[in-house]
Wavefront OBJ file of the C-alpha trace (Angstrom):
o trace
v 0.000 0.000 0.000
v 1.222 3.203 -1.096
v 1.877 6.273 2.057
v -1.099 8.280 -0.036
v -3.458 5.521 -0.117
v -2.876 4.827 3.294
v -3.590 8.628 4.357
v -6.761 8.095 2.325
v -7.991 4.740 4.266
v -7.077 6.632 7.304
v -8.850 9.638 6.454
v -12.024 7.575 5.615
v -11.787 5.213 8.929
v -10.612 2.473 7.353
v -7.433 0.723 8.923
v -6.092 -2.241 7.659
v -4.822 -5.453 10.008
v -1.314 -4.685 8.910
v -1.763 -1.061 9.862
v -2.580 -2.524 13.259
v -0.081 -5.052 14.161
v 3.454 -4.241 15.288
v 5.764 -4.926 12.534
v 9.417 -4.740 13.636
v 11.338 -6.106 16.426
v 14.622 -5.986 17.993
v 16.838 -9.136 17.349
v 18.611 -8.669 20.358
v 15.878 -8.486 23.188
v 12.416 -9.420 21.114
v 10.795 -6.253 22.514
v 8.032 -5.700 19.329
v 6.972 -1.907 18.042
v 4.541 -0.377 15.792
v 7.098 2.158 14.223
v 10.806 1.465 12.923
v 13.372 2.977 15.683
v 17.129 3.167 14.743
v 18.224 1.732 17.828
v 15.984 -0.292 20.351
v 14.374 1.662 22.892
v 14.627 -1.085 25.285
v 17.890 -2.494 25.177
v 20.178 -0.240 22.356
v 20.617 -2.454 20.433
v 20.995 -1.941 16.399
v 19.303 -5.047 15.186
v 15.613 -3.554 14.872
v 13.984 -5.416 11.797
v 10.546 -5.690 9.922
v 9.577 -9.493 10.346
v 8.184 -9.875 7.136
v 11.499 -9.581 5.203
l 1 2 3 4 5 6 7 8 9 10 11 12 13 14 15 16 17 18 19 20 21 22 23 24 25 26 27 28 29 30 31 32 33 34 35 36 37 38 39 40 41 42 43 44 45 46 47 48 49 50 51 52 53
């Protein structure tokens, strides 16, 4: 989904389930997040991935 068409689904109320679930996570200590962070809020680490690549 493009960023626009997701403004427009948000706009409208609609929200999708992958808009919903937390898609990245540190490697180091699992801790799970909605948004991509550089380094891990919990722990510092550097290993914060998207699970679905």
């Amino acid at each position: 989904m493009g960023p626009l068409t997701a403004v427009k689904r948000r706009l409208q109320g609609v929200v999708s389930t992958r808009e919903t679930r937390e898609e990245y996570g540190c490697q180091s200590c699992e801790a799970r997040f909605d948004v991509q962070y550089h380094t891990c809020p919990d722990c510092g680490s550097y290993s914060v991935e998207r699970f679905d690549w």
